[in-house]
C-alpha positions as a Markdown table, in Angstrom:
| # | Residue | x | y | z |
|---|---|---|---|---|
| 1 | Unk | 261.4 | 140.3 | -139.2 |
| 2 | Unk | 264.9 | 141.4 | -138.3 |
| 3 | Unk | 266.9 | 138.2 | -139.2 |
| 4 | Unk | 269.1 | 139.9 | -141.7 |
| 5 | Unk | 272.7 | 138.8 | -141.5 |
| 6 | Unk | 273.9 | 140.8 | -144.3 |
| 7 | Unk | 273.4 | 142.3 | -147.5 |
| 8 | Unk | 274.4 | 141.5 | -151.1 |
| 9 | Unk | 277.5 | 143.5 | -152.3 |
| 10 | Unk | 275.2 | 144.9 | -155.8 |
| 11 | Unk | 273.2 | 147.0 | -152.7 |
| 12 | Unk | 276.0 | 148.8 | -151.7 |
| 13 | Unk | 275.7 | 151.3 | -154.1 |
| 14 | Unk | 272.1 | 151.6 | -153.4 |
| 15 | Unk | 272.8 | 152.6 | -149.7 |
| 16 | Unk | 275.1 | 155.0 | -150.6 |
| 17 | Unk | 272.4 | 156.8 | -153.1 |
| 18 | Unk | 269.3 | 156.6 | -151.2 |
| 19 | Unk | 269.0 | 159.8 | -149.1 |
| 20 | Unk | 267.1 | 161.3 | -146.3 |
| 21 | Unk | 263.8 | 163.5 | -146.4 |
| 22 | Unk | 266.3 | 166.4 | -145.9 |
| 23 | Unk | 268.3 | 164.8 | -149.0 |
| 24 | Unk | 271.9 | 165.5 | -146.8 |
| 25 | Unk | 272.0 | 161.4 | -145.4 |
| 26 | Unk | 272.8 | 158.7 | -147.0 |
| 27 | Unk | 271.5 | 154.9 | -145.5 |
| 28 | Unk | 274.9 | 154.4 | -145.6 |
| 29 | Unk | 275.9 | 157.3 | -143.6 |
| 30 | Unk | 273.2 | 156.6 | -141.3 |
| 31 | Unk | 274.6 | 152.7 | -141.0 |
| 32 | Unk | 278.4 | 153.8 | -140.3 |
| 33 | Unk | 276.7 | 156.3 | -137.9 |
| 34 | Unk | 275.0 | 153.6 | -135.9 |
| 35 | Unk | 278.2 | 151.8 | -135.8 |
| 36 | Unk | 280.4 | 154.5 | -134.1 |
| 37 | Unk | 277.7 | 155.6 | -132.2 |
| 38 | Unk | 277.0 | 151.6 | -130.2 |
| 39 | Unk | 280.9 | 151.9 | -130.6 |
| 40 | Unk | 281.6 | 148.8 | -132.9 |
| 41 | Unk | 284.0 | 150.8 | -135.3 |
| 42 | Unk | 285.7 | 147.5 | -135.8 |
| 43 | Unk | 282.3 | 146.1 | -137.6 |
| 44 | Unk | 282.7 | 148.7 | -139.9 |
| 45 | Unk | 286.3 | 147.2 | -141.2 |
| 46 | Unk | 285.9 | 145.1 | -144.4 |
| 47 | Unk | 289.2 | 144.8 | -145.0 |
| 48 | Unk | 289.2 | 142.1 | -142.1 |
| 49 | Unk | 286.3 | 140.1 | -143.2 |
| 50 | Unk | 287.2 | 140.0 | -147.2 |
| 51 | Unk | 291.2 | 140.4 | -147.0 |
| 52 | Unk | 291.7 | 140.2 | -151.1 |
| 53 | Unk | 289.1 | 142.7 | -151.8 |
| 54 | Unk | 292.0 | 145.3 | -153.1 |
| 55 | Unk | 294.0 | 143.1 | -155.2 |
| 56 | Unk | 290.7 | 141.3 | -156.8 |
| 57 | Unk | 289.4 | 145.0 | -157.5 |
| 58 | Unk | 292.8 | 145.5 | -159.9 |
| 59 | Unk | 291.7 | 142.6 | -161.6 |
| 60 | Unk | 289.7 | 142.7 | -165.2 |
| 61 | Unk | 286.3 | 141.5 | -165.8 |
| 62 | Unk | 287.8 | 140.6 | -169.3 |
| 63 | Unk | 290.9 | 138.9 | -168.2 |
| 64 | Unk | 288.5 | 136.7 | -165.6 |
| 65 | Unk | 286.1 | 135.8 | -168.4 |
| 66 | Unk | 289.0 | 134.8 | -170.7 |
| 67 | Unk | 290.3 | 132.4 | -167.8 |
| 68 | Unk | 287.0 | 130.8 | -167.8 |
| 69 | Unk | 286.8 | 130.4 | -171.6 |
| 70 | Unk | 289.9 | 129.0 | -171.5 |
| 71 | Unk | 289.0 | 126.5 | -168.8 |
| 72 | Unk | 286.2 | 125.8 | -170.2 |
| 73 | Unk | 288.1 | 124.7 | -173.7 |
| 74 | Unk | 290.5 | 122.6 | -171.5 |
| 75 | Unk | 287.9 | 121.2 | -169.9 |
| 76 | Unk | 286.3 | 120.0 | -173.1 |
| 77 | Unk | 289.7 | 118.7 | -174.4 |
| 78 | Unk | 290.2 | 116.8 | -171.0 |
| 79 | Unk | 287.0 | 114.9 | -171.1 |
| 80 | Unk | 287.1 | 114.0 | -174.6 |
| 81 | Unk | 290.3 | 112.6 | -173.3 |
| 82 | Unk | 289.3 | 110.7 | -171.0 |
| 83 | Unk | 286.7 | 109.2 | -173.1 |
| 84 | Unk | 289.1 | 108.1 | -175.6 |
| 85 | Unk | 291.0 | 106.3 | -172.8 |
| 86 | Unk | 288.0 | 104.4 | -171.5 |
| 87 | Unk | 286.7 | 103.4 | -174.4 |
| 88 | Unk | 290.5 | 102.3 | -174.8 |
| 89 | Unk | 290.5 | 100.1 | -171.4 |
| 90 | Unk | 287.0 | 98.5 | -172.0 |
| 91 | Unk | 288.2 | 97.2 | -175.9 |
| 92 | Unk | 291.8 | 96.1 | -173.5 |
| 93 | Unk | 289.5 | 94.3 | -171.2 |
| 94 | Unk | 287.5 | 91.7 | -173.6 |
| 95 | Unk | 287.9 | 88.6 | -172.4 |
| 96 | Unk | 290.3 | 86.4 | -174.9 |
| 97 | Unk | 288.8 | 84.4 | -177.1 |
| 98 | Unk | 290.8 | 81.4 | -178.0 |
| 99 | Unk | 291.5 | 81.1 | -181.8 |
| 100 | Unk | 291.2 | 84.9 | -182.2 |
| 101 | Unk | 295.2 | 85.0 | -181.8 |
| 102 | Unk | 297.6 | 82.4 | -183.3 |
| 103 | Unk | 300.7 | 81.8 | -181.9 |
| 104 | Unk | 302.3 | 81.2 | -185.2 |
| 105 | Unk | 302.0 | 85.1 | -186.2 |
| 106 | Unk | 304.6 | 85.7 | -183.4 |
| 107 | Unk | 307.0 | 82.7 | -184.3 |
């Protein structure tokens, strides 16, 4: 219906491989054509619109997933933490009992 705002970044290399009848145009060619040609070059700048995209494309697959796994584990550690330290403050906050403590024992 013509209310596309944009496409997913796993279709790029779709447009790049789907040719013409004549097999010599890409879509992609076709789209950066249509740019230049309504003279909106600009449009056609990434670089503006996702400013990391050359450091993040250094960056290992591996090394991300290891981050994550080792979030993850952290994560775990933290909340079983934090558990311990609740249960901790709710056994802190029974209300006294008087005769549960004898002041003798300190003297």
């Amino acid at each position: 219906s013509g209310d596309a705002v944009g496409i997913k970044f796993s279709s790029l290399l779709k447009l790049s491989q789907t040719k013409s009848k004549d097999n010599k145009t890409s879509v992609l060619d076709y789209i950066v054509s249509w740019f230049i040609g309504k003279g909106e070059r600009d449009n056609l700048d990434l670089s503006k619109d996702i400013p990391n995209c050359s450091e993040a494309s250094r960056i290992l697959i591996s090394d991300v997933e290891g981050s994550f796994i080792s979030l993850d584990s952290s994560m775990k550690i933290c909340k079983t933490e934090y558990s311990k330290l609740k249960s901790e403050q709710q056994t802190l906050e029974q209300p006294f009992t008087p005769g549960t403590i004898r002041l003798g024992h300190f003297i």
